[in-house]
C-alpha positions as CSV (number, residue, x, y, z in Angstrom):
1,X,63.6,99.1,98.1
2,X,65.7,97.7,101.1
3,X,69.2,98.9,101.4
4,X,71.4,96.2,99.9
5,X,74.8,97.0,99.9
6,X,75.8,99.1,96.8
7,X,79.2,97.2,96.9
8,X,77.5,93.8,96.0
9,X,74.7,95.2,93.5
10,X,77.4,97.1,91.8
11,X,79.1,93.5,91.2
12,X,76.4,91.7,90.2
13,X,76.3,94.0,87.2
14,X,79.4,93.9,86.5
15,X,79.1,90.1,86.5
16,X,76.1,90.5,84.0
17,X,77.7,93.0,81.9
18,X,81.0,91.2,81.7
19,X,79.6,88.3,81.1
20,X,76.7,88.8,78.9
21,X,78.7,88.1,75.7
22,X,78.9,84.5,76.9
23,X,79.5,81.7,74.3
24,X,80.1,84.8,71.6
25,X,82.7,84.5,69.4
26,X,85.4,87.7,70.3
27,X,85.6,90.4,67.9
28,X,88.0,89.9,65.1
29,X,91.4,91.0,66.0
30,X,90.6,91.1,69.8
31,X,92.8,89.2,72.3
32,X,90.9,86.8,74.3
33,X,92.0,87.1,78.0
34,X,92.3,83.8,79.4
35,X,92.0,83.3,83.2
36,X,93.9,80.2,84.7
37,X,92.4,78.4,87.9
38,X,94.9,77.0,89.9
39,X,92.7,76.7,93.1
40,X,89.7,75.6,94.5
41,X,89.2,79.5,95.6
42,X,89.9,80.3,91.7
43,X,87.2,78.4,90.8
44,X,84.5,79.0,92.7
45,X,85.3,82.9,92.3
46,X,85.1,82.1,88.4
47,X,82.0,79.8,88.4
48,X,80.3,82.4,90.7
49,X,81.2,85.3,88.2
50,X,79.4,82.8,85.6
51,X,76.6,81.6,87.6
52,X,75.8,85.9,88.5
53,X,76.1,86.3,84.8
54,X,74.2,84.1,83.4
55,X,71.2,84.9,86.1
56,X,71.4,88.8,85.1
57,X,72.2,88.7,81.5
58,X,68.9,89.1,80.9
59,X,68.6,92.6,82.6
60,X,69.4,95.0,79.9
61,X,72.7,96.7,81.6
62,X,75.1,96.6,78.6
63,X,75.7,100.3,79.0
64,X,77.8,99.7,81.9
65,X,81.0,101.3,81.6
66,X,83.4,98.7,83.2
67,X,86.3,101.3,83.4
68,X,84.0,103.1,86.0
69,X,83.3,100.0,87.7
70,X,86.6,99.1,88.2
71,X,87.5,102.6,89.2
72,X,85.0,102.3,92.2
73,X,85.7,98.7,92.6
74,X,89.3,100.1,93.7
75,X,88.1,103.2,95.5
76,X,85.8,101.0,97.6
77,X,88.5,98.7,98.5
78,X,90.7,102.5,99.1
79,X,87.8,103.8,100.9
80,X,87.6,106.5,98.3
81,X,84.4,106.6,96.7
82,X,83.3,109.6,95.3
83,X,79.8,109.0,97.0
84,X,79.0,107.4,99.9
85,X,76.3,104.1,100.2
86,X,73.3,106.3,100.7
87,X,73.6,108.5,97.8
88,X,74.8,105.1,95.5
89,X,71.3,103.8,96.7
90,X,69.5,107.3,95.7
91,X,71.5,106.6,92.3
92,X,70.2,103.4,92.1
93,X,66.6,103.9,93.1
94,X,66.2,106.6,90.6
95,X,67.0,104.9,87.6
96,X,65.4,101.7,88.3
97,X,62.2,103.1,89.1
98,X,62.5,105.6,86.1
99,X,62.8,102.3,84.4
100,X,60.0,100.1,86.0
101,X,57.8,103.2,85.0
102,X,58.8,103.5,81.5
103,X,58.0,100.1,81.4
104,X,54.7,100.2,83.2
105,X,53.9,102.7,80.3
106,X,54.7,101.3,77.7
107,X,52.9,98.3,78.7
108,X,49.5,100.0,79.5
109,X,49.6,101.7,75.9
110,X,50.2,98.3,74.3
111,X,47.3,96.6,76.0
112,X,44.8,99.4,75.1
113,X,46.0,99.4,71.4
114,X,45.8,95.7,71.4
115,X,42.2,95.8,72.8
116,X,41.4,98.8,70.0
117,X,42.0,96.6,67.4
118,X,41.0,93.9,68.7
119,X,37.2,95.1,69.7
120,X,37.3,95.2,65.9
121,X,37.7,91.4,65.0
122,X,34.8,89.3,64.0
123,X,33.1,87.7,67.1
124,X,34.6,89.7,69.8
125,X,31.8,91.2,72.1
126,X,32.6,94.0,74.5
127,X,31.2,94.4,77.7
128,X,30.6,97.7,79.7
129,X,33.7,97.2,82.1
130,X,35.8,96.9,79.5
131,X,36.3,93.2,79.2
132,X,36.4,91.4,75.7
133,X,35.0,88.0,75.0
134,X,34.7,85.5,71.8
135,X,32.6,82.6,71.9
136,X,34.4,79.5,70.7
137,X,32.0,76.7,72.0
138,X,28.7,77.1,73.3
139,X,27.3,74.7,75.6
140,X,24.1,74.2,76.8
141,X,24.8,73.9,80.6
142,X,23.7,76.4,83.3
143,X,25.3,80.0,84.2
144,X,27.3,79.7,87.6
145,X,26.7,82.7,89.5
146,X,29.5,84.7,91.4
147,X,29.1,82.6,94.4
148,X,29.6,79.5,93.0
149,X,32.2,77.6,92.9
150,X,33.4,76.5,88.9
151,X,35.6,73.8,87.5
152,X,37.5,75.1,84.3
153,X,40.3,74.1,82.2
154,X,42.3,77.3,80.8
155,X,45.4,78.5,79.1
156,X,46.4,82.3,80.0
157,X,48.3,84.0,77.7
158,X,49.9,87.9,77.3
159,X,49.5,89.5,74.4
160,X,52.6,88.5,72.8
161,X,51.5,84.8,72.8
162,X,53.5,84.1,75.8
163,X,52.0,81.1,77.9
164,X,52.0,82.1,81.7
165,X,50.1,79.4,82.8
166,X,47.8,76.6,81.8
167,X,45.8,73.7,83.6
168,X,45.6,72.0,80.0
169,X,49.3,71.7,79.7
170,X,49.1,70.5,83.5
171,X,46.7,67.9,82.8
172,X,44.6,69.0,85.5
173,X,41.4,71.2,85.7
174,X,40.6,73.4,88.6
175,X,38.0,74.3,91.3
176,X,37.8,77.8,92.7
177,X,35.2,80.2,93.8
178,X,34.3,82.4,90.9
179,X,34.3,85.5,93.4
180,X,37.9,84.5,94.2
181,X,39.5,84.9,91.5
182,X,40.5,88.4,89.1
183,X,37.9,90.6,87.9
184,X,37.7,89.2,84.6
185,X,36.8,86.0,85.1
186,X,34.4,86.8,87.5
187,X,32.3,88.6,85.3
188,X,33.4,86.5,82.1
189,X,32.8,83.2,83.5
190,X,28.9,83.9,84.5
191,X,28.5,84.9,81.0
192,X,29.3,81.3,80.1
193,X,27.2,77.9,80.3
194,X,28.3,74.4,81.4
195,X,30.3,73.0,78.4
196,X,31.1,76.3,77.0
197,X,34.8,77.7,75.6
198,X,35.3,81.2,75.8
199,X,38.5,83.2,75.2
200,X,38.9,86.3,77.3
201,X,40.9,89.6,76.5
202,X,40.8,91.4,80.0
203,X,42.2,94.4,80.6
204,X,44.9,95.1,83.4
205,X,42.3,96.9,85.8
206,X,40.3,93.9,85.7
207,X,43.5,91.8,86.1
208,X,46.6,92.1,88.2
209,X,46.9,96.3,88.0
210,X,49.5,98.1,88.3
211,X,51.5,95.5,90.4
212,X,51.4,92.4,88.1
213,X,51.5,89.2,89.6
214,X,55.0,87.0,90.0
215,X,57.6,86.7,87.5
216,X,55.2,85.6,84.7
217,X,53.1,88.8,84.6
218,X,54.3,92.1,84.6
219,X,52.6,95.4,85.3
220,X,49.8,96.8,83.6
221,X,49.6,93.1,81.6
222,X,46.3,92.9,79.5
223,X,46.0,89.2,79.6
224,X,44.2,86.4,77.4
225,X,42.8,83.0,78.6
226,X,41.5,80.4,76.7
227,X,38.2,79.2,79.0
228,X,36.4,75.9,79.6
229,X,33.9,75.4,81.8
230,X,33.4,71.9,82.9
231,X,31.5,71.9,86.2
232,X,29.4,74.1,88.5
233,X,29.3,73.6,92.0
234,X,26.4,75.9,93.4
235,X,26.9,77.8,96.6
236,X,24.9,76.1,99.6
């Protein structure tokens, strides 16, 4: 992780923690604090505060004491901190990658008890690696082999239903070498003949691993896609 300066992460929390109970109504009997803007520099410092906010109030950081924040909000400013950047950093580091593996976990367990149960649904064929396939349509095309190039429509999915991506939705099918592409549809893919619709339960290993790829898939994600195979172009 590079060194940002604890200083500014410290306030981006803050931000999202202050600000995560935006467009709630205030607790009963609660005075609402009410800030007024009478300059330009008021504003943006405000609209900032709601921008950070509204980015991170997604991150789970509701535990935040604010009266510690503000205590080393004003040692900082004092030059007083209890602990100096490096050991903030060590703070830091520990607890979010205590975090990112917790989560890694977790995930990994729900994909192999989502495959479990699913290896045990009508249809669903299970191949030696590990990869999990149901025939939906069966064409009567040729197999590509894995250095072909293929032409599919698809619509990839985690197993929460969440749509991560989908040339359907796009409108527009595309070309790729088969041996380009994640384990899983490498090996899933040659199972399948021109004018076929598979769907595909893959595993992480034979996905994106332990590193997940982008915002859209996390770590250890078992993934489903929804496959159509429109075209083969053979390897020359």
């Amino acid at each position: 992780m590079k060194k940002i300066s604890l200083i500014i992460l410290v306030v981006l929390i803050s931000f999202s923690t202050s600000f995560a109970q935006k467009g709630k109504k205030a607790k009963k009997g609660k005075k609402v604090e009410t800030v007024e803007l009478k300059t330009q520099t008021d504003s943006i410092s405000y609209a900032l505060g709601a921008d950070i906010a509204e980015n991170l109030a997604k991150s789970n950081l509701d535990f935040i004491d604010l009266d510690i924040f503000m205590k080393a909000m004003q040692d900082s400013r004092d030059t007083n901190l209890i602990f100096d950047t490096d050991k903030g950093h060590e703070v830091l580091n520990t607890y979010f990658s205590a975090k990112k593996a917790e989560e890694a976990k977790k995930a990994s367990e729900e994909g192999v008890k989502f495959l479990a149960e699913n290896a045990k649904k009508e249809g669903v064929k299970t191949t030696a690696s590990g990869l999990q396939y149901k025939v939906i349509t069966e064409g009567s095309g040729a197999k590509p082999k894995a250095t072909d190039k293929v032409k599919v429509h698809y619509i990839g999915t985690l197993i929460d239903g969440t749509v991560f991506d989908s040339s359907v939705e796009r409108g527009q099918p595309i070309t790729f070498p088969l041996n380009g592409v994640i384990k899983g549809w490498t090996e899933g893919l040659q199972l399948m003949t021109v004018g076929s619709k598979y769907k595909f339960f893959i595993p992480y290993d034979l996905a994106y691993g332990e590193r997940g790829a982008g915002q859209s898939i996390p770590p250890y994600a078992t993934l489903i896609f929804e496959v159509e195979l429109l075209d083969i172009n053979p390897a020359e």
